[in-house]
GUMARFI-619622 format. One line per field, with one value per residue (C-alpha): residue number from 1; residue in three letters; x, y, z. Coordinates in nm, 4 decimals, m for minus. Each point is the difference from the previous one (the first is absolute). Layout:
N
pos: c(NUM, ...);
code: c(ALA, ...);
u: c(X, ...);
v: c(Y, ...);
w: c(Z, ...);
% end
This chain:
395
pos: c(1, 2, 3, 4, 5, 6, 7, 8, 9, 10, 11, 12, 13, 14, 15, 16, 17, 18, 19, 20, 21, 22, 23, 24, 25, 26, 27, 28, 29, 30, 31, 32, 33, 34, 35, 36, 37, 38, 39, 40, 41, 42, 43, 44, 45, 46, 47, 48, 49, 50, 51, 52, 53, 54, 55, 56, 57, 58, 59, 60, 61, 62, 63, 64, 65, 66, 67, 68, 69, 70, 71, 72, 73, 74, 75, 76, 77, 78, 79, 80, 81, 82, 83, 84, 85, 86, 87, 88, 89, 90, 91, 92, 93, 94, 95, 96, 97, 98, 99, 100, 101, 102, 103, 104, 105, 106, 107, 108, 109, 110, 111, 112, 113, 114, 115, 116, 117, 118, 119, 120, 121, 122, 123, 124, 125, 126, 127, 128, 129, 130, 131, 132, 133, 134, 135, 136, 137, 138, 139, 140, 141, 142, 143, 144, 145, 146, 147, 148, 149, 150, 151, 152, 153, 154, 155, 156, 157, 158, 159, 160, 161, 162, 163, 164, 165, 166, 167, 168, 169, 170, 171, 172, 173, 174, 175, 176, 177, 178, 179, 180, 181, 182, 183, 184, 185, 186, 187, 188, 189, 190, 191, 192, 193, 194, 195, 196, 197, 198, 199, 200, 201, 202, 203, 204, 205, 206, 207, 208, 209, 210, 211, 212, 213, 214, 215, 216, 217, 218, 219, 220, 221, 222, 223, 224, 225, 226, 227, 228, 229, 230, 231, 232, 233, 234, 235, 236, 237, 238, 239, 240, 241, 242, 243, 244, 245, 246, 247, 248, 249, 250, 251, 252, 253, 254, 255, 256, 257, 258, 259, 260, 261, 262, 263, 264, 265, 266, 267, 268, 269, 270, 271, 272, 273, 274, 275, 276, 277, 278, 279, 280, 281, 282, 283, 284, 285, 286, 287, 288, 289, 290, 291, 292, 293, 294, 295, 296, 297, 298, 299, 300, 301, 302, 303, 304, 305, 306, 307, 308, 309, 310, 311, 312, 313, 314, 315, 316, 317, 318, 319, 320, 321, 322, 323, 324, 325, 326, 327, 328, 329, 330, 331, 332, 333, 334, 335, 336, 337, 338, 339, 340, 341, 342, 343, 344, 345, 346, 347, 348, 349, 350, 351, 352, 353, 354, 355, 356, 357, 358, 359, 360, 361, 362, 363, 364, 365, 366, 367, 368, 369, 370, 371, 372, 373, 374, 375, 376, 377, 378, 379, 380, 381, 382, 383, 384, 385, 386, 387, 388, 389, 390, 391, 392, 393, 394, 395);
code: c(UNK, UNK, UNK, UNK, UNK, UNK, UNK, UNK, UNK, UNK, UNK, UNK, UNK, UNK, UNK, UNK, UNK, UNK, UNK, UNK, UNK, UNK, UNK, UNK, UNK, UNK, UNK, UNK, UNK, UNK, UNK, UNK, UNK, UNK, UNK, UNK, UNK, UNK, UNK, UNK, UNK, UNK, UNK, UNK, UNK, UNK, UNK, UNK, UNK, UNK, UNK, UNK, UNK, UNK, UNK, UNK, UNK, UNK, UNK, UNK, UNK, UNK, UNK, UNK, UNK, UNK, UNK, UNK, UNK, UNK, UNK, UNK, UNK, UNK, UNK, UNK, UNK, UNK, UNK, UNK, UNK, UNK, UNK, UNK, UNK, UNK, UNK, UNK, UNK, UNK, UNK, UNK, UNK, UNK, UNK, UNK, UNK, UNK, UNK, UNK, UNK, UNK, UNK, UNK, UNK, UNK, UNK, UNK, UNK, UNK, UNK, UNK, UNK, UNK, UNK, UNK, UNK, UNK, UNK, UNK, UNK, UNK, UNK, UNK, UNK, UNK, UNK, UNK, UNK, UNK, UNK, UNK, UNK, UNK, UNK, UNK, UNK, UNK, UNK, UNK, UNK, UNK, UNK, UNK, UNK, UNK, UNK, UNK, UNK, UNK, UNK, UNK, UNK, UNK, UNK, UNK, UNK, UNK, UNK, UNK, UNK, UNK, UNK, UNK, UNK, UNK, UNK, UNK, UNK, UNK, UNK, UNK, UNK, UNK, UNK, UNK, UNK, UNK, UNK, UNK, UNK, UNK, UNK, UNK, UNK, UNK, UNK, UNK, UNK, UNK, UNK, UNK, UNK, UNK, UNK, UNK, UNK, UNK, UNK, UNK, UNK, UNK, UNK, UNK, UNK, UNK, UNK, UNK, UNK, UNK, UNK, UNK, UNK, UNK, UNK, UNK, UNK, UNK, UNK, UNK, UNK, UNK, UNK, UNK, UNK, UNK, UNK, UNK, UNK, UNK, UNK, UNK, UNK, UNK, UNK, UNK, UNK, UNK, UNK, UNK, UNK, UNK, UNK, UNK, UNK, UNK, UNK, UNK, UNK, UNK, UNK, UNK, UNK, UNK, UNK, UNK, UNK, UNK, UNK, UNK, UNK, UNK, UNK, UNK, UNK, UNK, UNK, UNK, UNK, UNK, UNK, UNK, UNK, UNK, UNK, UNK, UNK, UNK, UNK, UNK, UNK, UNK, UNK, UNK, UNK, UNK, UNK, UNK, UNK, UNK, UNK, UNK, UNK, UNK, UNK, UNK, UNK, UNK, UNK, UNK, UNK, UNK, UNK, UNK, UNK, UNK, UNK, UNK, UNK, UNK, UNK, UNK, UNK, UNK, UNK, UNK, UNK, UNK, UNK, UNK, UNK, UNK, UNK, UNK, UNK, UNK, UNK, UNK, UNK, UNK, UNK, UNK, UNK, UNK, UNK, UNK, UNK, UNK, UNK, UNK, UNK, UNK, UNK, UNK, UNK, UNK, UNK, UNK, UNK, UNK, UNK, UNK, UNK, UNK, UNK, UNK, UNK, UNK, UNK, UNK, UNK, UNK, UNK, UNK, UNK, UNK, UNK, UNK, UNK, UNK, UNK, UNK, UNK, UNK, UNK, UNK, UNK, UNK, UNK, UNK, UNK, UNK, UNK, UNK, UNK, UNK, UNK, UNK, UNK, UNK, UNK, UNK, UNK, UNK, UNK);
u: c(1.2359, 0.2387, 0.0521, m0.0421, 0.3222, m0.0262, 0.2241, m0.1578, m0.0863, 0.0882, m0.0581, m0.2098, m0.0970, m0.2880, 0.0879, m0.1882, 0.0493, m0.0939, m0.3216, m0.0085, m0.0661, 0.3808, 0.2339, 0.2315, 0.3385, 0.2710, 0.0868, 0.3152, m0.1186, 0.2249, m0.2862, m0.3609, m0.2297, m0.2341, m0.2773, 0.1274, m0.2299, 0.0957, m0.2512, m0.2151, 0.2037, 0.0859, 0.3049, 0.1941, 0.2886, 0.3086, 0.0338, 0.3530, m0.0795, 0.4025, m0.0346, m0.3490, 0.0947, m0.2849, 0.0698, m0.2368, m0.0645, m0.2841, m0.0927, m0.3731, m0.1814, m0.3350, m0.1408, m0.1808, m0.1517, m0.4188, 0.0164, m0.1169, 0.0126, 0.0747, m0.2893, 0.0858, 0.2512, 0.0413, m0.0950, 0.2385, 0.3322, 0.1639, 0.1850, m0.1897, m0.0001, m0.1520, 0.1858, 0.3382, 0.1642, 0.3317, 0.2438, 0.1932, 0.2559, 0.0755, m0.0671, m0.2234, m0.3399, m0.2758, m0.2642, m0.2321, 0.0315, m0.3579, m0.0203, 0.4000, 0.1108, 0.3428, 0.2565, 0.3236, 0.2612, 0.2132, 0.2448, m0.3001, 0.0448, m0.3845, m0.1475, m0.3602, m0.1194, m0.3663, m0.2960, m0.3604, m0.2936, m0.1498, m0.3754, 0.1097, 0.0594, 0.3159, 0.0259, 0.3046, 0.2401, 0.1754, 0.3625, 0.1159, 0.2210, 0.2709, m0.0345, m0.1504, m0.3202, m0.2186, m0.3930, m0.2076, m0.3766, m0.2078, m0.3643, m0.2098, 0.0009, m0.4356, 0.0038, 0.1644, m0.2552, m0.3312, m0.1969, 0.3396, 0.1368, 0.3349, m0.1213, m0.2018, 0.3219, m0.0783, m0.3537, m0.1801, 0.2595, m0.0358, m0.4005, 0.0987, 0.2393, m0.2430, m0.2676, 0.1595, 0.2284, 0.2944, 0.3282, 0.3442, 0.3423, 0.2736, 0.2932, 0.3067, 0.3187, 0.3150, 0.2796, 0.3065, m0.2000, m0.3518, m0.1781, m0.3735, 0.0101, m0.2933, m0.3811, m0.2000, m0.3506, m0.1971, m0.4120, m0.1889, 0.2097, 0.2544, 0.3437, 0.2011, 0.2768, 0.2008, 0.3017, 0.1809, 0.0373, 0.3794, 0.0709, m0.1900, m0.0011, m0.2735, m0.2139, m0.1742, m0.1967, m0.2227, m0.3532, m0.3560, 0.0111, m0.3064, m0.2554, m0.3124, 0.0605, 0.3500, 0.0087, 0.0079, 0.0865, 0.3483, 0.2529, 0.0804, 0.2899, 0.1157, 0.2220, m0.0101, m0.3059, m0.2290, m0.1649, 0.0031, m0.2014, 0.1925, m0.2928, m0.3309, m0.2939, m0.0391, 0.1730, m0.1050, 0.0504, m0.2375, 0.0040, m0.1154, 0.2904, 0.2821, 0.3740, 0.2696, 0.3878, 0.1237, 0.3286, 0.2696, 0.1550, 0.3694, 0.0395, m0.3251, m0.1714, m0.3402, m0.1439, m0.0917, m0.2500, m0.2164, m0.3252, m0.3638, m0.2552, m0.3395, m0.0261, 0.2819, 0.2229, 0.3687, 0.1804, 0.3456, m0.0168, 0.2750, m0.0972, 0.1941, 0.0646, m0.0486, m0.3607, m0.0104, m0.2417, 0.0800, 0.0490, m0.1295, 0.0581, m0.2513, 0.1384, m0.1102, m0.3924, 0.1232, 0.3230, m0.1410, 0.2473, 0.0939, 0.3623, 0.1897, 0.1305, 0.3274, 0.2698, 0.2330, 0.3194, m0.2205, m0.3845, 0.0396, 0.0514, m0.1657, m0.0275, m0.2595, m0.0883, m0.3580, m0.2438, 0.1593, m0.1770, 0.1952, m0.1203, m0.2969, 0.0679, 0.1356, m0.3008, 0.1675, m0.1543, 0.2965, 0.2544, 0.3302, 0.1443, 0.2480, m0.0219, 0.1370, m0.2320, 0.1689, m0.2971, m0.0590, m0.2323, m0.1177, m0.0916, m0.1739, 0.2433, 0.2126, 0.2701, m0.0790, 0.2930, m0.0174, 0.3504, m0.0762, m0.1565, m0.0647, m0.2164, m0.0203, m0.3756, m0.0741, m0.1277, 0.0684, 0.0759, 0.3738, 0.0345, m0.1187, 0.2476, 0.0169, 0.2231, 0.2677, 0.2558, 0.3259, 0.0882, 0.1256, m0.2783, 0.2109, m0.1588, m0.2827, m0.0254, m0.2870, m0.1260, m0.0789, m0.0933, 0.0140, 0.2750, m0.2244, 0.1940, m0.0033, 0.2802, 0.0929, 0.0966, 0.0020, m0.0028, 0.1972, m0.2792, 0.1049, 0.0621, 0.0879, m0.3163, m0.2763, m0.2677, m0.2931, 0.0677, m0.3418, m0.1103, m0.2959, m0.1311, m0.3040, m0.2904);
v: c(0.8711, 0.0883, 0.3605, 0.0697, 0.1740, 0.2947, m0.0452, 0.3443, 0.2916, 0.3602, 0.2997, 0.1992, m0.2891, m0.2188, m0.3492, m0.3129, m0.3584, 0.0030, m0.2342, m0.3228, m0.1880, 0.1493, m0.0755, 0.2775, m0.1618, m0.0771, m0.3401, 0.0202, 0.1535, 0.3177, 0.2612, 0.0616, 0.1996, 0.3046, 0.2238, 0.3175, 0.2891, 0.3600, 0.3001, m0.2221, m0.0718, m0.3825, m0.1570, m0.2910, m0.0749, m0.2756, m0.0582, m0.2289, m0.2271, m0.0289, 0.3921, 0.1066, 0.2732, 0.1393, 0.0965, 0.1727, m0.1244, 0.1777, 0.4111, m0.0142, 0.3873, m0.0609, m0.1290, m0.3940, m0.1038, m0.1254, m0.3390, m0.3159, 0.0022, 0.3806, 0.1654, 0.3242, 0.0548, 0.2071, m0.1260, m0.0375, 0.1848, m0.0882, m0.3605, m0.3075, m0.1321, m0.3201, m0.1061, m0.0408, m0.3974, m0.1494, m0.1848, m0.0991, m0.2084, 0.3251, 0.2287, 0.1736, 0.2122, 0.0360, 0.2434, 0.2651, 0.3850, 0.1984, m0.2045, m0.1061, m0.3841, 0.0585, m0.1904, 0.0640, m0.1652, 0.0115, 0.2427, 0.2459, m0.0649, 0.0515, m0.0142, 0.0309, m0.3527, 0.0694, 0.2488, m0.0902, 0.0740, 0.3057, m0.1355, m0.3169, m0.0131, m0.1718, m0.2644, m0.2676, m0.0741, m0.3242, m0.1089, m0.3493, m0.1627, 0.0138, 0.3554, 0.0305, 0.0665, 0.2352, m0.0210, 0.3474, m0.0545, 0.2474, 0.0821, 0.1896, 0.3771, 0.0245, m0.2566, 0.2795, 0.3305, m0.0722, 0.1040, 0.0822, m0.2972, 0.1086, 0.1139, m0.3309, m0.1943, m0.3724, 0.0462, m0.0998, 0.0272, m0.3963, 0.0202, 0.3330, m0.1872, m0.2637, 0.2610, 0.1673, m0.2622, 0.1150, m0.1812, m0.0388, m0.0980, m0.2075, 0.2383, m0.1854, 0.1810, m0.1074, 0.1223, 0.0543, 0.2028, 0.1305, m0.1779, m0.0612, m0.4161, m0.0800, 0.2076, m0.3056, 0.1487, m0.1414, 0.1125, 0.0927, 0.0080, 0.2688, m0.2044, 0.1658, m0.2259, m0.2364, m0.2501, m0.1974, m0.3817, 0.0200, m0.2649, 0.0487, 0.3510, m0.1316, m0.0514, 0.3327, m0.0010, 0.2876, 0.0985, 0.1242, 0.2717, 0.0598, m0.1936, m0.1139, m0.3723, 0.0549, m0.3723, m0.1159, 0.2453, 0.1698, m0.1982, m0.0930, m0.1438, 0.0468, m0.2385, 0.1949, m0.1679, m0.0483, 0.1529, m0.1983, 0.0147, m0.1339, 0.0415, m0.1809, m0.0631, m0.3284, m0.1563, 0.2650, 0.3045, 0.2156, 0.2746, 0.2805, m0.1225, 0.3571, m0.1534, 0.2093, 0.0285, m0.2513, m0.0947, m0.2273, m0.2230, m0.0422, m0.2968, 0.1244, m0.2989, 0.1667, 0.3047, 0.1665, 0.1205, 0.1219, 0.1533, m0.1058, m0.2284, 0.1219, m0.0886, 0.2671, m0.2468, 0.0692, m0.2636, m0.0485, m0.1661, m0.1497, m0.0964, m0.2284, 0.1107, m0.3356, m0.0296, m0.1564, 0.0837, 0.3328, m0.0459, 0.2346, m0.0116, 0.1981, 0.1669, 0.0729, 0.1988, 0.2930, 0.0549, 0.2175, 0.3115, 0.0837, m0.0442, m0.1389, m0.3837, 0.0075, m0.3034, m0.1308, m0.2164, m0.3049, m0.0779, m0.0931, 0.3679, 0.3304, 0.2702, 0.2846, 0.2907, m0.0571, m0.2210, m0.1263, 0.1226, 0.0342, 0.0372, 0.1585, 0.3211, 0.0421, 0.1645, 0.2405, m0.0672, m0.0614, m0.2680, 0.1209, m0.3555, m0.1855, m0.3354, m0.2891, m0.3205, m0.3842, m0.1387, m0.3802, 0.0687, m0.3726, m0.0556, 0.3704, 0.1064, 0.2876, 0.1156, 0.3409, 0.2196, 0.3410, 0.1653, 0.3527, 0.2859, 0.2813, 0.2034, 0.2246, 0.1963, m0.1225, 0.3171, m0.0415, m0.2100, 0.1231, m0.0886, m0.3672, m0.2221, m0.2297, m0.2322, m0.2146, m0.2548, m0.0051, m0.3437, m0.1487, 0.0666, 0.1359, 0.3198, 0.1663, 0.3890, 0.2132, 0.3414, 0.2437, 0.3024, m0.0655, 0.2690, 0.3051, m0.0334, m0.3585, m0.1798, m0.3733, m0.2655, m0.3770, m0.2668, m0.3693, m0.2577, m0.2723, 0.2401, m0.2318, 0.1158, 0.1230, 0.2160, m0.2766, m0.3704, m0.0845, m0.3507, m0.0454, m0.2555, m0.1307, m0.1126);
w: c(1.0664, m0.2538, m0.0943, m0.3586, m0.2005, m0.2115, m0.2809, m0.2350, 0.1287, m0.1063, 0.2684, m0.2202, m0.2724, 0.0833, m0.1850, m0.0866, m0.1460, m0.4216, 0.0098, 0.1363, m0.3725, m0.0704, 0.2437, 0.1449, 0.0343, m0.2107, m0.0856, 0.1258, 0.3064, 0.0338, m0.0523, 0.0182, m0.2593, 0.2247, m0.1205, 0.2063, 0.0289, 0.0465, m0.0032, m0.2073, m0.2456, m0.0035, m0.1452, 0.0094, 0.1905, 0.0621, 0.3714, 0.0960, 0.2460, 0.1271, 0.0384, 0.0283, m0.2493, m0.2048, m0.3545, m0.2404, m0.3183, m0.1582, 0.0136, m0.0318, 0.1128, m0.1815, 0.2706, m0.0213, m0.2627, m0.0181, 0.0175, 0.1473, 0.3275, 0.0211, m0.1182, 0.1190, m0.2216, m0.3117, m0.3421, m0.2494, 0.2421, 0.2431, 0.1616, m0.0171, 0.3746, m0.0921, m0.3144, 0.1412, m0.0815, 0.0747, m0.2187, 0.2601, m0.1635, m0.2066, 0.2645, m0.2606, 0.0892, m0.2360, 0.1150, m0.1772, m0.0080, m0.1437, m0.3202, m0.0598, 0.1002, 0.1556, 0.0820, 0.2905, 0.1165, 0.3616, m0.1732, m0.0983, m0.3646, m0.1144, m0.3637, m0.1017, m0.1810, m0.0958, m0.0077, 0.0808, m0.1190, 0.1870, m0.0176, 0.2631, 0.3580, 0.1477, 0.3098, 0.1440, m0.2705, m0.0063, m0.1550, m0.1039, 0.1346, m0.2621, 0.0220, m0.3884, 0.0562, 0.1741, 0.0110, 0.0545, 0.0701, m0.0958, 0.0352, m0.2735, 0.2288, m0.0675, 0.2239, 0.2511, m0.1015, 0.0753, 0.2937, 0.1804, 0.0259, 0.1102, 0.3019, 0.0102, 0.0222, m0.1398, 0.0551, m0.2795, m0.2523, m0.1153, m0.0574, m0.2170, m0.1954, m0.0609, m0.0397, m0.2648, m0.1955, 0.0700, 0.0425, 0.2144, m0.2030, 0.0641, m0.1446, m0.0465, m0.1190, m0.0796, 0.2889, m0.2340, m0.3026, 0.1591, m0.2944, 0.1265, m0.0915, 0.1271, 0.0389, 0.1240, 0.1300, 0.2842, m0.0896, 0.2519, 0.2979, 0.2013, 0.0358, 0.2921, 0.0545, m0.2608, 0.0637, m0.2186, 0.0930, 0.1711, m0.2470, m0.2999, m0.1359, m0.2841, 0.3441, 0.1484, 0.2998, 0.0610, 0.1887, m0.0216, 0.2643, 0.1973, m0.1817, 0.1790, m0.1046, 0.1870, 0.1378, m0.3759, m0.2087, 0.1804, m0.1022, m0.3850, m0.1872, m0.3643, m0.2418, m0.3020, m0.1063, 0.2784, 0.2692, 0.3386, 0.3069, 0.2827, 0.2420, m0.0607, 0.2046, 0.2031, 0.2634, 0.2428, m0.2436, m0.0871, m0.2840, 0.3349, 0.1918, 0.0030, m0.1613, m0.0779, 0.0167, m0.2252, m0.0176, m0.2427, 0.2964, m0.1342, m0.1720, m0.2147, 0.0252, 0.2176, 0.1211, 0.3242, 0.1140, 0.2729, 0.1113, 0.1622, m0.0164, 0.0063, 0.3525, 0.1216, 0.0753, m0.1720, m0.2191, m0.1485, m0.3534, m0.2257, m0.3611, m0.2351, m0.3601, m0.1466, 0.0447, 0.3595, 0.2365, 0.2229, 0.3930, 0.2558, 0.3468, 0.2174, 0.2824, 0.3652, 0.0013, 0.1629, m0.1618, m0.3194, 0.0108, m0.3169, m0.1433, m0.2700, m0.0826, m0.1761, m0.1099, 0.1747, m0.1492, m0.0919, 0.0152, 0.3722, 0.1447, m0.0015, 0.1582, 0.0928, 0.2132, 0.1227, 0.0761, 0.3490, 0.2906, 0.3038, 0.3447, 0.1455, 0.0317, m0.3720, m0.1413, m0.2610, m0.3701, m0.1690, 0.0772, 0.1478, m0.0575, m0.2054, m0.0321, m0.1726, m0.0826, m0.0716, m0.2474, m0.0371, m0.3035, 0.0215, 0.3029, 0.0255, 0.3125, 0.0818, 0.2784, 0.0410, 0.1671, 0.0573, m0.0252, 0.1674, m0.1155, m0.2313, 0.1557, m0.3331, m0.0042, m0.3797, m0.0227, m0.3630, m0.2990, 0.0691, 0.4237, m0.1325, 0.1570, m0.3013, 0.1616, m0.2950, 0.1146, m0.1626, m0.2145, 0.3144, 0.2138, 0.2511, 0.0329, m0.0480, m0.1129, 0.0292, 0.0217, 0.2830, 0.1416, 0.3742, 0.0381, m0.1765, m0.3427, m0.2611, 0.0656, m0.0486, 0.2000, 0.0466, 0.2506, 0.0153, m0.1516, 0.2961, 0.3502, 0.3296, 0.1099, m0.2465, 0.1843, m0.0822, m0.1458, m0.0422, m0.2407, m0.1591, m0.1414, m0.2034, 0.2066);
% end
């Protein structure tokens, strides 16, 4: 089994991969963008891949900042854990501190491009990718105050937005003057996480997080004009069936997706952005461990870290694997290899693995915590001898 590398660490800095709807590397491949955390004060940092040297970039000591998925936080103060994103053909960062959009570069140089409003609640943020856009979702905050709801989590937060009429925003601002050029709201729903089409920056994809009609009502594009399901019932789907994690693949031309049916058995789904019918592949009954889905180069690759269940006597709750699948979307069949391991105790949204291959597809990255402190690492996508090579295939 091959070993996996650590190419970021820091001796007294526990560091993670930005979120997996932003990639963390640089286009040209030299460097790698890290949320670093110090006394509980996150920041973001430059690693160099040639020298594993970690440099600092930002000086948050607030503290993080209450937020999607990190409702612990403080309102209004503090660093925004979730709403780091990557230009990584400027090696730019966009991320949130209290109410102020910022923006950094490698060199440190930072500037303040915005100001929210202090009555909405932040999530992901997304960039285009020509680097002159960036979209901020943000959720009306008396959505967030009744009957403790932060210490609720995501618990009933969408029936309470529906309950009480209130709205999430697709924020767009411009990346060169902070102008807000776009407010487009989204009634009745808590958006979490936004993209914009990696070809299209007129096209935004974005979610309904944790609604009970989750098998229908998840995933959502928008043109400008219109509104877009891009999962409907039939063909096996059902409004009760759990979907989340969507993803642009790279050419922009469909989404990704993943979740279960309401039979507990775990599917893979791809969905094409020109109206086609959306493919799901069910996987094995007893392989259910939750994980993440995430691009490869083209539609034929992804990659994860759970779901595979390995021998026997593997009977932790989480997945400790990585794993790479080959997809024939057609014909509903998958190579699945499993690279090596993580082994990091997702003991929180941070020790995720959140696994991203570079443009290659030679590697993939991820986060752990299998040595005490968040560090990252990766493993080669094709070993000489993967761990499991397993294919499945429709029945």
């Amino acid at each position: 089994m091959t070993t996996a590398e650590k190419v970021a660490s820091h001796h007294d800095i526990d560091l993670q991969l930005l979120y997996f709807t932003s990639t963390s590397l640089s286009a040209d491949g030299e460097s790698l963008a890290a949320i670093g955390e110090q006394d509980g004060n996150p920041n973001l940092f430059r690693v160099d891949l040639a020298t594993r040297a970690v440099t600092q970039l930002t000086h948050n000591t607030e503290g993080w900042l209450r937020s999607y998925v990190y409702f612990d936080g403080t309102p209004y103060r503090g660093f925004a854990k979730a709403s780091v994103s990557f230009d990584a053909q400027r090696n730019r960062l966009y991320y949130l501190q209290g109410r102020q959009l910022r923006t950094v570069d490698f060199d440190g140089n930072e500037r303040i491009l915005a100001e929210l409003p202090d009555d909405q609640v932040t999530a992901f943020t997304h960039v285009s990718a020509d680097g002159k856009l960036i979209c901020v979702p943000t959720t009306d905050e008396a959505a967030f105050t009744e009957d403790k709801a932060w210490s609720e989590r995501h618990k009933g937060i969408d029936a309470r937005v529906q309950r009480l009429g209130l709205n999430s925003y697709l924020r767009v601002f411009s990346t060169e003057t902070g102008e807000q050029v776009l407010c487009e709201p989204v009634p009745s729903a808590w958006v979490t996480h936004v993209q914009f089409s990696p070809t299209d920056s007129n096209v935004i994809l974005y979610n309904h997080e944790w609604p009970s009609d989750c098998g229908i009502r998840r995933v959502w594009l928008w043109d400008g004009k219109n509104h877009t399901q891009l999962r409907q019932e039939g063909e096996g789907r059902s409004r009760l069936d759990w979907t989340c994690h969507e993803m642009w693949e790279r050419d922009g031309k469909a989404v990704i997706y993943h979740g279960l049916y309401t039979d507990g058995t775990a599917y893979v789904g791809r969905a094409p952005i020109d109206g086609g019918e959306p493919i799901e592949i069910r996987l094995p009954a007893d392989w259910t461990r939750y994980g993440h889905f995430t691009v490869g180069p083209d539609e034929t690759m992804l990659v994860t870290d759970g779901y595979y269940r390995g021998a026997a006597d593997d009977e932790v709750k989480v997945s400790p694997w990585i794993s790479r699948l080959d997809l024939d979307w057609r014909d509903g069949a998958i190579r699945w290899r499993v690279l090596g391991r993580s082994d990091s105790n997702w003991d929180s949204q941070d020790s995720h693995p959140h696994p991203i291959t570079d443009a290659a597809g030679r590697f993939v990255y991820f986060t752990s915590n299998v040595e005490g402190r968040r560090a990252i690492y990766r493993l080669p996508t094709a070993p000489d001898e993967p761990v499991a090579d397993v294919s499945l295939r429709p029945p």
